[in-house]
ZAKE-592072 format. One record per residue: x negated, y negated, z of N, C-alpha, C, O in turn. Coordinates in steps of 0.05 Angstrom, whole numbers, plus 32768, in hexadecimal, padded with zeros to 4 digits. Atoms other than C-alpha are relative to their C-alpha. Last residue first. Layout:
BEGIN
XYZXYZXYZXYZ...
***
This chain:
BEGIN
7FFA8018800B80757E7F7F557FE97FF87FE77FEB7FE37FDB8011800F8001806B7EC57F7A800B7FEB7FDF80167FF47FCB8007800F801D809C7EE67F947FEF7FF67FFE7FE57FF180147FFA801C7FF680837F187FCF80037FEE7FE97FEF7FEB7FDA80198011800A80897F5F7FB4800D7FE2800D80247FDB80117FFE800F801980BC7F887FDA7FE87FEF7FFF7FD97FE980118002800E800480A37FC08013800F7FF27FEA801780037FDB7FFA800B802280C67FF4803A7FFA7FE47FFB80057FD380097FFF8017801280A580018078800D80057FE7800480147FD680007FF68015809A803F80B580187FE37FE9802F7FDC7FEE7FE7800680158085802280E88000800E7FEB7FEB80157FE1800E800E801380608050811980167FF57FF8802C7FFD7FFE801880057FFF805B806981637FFA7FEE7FE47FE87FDD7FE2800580187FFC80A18078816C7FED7FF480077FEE7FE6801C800E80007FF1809080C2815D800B7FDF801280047FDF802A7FF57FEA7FEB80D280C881307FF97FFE801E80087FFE80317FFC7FD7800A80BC808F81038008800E801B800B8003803080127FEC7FE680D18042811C800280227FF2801580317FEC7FF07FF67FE980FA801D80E17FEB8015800E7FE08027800180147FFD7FF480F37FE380AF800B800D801D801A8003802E7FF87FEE7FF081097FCC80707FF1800C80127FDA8011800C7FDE8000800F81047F9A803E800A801680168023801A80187FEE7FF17FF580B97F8A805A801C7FFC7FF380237FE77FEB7FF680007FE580917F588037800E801B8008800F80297FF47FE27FEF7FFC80617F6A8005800B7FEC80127FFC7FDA801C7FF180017FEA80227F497FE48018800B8002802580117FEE7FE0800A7FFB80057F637FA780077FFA80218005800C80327FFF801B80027FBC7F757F8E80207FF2800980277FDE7FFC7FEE800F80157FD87FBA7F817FFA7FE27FFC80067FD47FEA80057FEF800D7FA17FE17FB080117FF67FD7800B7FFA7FC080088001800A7F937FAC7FD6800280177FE67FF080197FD580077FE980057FD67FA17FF97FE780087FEF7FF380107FDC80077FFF80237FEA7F6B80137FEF801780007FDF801F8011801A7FE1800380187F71804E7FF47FF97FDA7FFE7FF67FC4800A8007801E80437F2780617FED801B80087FE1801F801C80198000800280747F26809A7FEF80107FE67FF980217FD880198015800780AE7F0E80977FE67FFC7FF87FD97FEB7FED7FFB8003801480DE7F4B80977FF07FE77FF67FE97FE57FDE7FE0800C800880CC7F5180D97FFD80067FE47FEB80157FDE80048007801B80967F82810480197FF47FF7802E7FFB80007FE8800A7FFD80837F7F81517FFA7FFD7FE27FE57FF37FD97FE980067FF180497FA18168801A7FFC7FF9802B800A80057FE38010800180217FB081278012800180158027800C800E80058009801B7FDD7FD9812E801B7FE07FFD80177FC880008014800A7FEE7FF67FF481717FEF7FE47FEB7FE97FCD7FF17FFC80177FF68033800381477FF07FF880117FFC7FE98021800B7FFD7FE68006802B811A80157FE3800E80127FCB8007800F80097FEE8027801E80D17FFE8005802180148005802D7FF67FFE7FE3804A804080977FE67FF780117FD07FFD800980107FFE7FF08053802980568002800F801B8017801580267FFB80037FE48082802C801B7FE88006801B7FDF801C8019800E7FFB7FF5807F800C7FD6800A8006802880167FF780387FFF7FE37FEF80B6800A7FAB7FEB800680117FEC801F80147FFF80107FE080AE7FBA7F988005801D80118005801E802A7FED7FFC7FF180A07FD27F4D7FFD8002801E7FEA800F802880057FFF7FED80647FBD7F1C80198008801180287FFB80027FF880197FEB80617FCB7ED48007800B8019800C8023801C7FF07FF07FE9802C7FEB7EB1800F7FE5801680087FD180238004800F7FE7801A7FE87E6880088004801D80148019802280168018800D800F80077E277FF47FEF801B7FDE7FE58021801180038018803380447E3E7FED7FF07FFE7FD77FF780057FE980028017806C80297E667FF280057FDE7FF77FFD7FC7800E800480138049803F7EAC80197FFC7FEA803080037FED7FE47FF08013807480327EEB7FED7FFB7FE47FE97FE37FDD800480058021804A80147F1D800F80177FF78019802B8001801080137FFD805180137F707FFF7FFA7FE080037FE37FDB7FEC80158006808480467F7F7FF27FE27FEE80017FD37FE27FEF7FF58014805480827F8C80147FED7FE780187FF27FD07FFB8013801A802D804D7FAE800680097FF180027FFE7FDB7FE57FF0801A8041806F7FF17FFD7FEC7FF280087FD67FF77FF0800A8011800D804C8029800680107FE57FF480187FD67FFA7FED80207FF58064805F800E7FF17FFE801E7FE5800C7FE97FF780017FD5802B808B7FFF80157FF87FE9801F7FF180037FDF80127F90801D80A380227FFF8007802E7FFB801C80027FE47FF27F837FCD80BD800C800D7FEC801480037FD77FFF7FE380117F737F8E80AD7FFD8017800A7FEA801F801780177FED7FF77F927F5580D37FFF80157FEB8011801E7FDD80067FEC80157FA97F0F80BD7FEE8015800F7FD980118019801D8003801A7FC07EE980F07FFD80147FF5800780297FFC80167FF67FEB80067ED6810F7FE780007FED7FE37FF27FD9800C80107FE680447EB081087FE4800780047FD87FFC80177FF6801E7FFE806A7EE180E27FF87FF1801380007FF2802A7FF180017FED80347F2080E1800A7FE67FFD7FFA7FD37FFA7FFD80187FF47FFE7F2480AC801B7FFE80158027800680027FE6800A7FF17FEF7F6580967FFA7FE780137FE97FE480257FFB80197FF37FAF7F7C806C801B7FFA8004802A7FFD7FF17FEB800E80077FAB7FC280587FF57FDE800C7FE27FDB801A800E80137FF27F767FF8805580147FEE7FF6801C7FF07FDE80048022800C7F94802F80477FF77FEE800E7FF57FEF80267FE8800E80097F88807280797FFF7FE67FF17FEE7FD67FF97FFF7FFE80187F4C809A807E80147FF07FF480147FEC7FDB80177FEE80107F30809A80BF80057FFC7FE57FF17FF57FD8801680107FFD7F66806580E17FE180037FF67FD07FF27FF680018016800F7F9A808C80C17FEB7FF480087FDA7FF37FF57FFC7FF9801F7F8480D080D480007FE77FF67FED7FE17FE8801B7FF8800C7F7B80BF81237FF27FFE7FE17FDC7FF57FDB8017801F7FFE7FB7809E81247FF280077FFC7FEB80027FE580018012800A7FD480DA81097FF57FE880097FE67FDB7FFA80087FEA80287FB98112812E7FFC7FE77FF17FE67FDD7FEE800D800C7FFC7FD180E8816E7FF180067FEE7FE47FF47FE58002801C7FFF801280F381567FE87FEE7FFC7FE67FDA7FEE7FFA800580198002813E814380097FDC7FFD80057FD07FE8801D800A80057FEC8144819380027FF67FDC7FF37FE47FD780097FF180188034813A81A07FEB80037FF37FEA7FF57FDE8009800880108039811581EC7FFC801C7FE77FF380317FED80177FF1800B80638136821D7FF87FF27FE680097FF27FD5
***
């Protein structure tokens, strides 16, 4: 029996959901509607704000077939690329659900 609250959600993200870019190891750049948790994302210090790799996502696996630890999400909201640090199927097994880190940069 399908959960109409599944299909709720796709619906929802693809209406209102982040707008992300994800690249896949090997693959091409697509843009598509996440949620995204930038609870984690800046840490004010007053004067200034610094940045932290706490970011967590979740994605349409129709959206994303097959996800690694390789693959590259940039985010416009932070200007920041991620990769994955973690990564596991929600309840529905319909979405990923993500933990990102910032991608070093040199």
């Amino acid at each position: 029996m399908t959960d109409v609250f599944d299909d709720l959600d796709s619906i929802t993200m693809a209406t209102i959901g982040d707008p992300i870019d994800y690249t896949p190891t090997g693959g091409a750049l697509a843009s598509i509607k996440a949620w995204v948790d930038h609870s984690g994302d800046t840490i004010s210090f007053g004067f200034t704000e610094g940045i932290t790799a706490n970011v967590v996502i979740q994605v349409n696996k129709t959206d994303v077939p097959t996800a690694t630890k390789q693959d590259l999400i940039y985010l416009p909201r932070t200007g920041l690329s991620y990769n994955p640090t973690e990564i596991l199927t929600d309840r529905s097994g319909r979405m990923w659900n993500m933990a990102l880190g910032r991608v070093a940069t040199v």
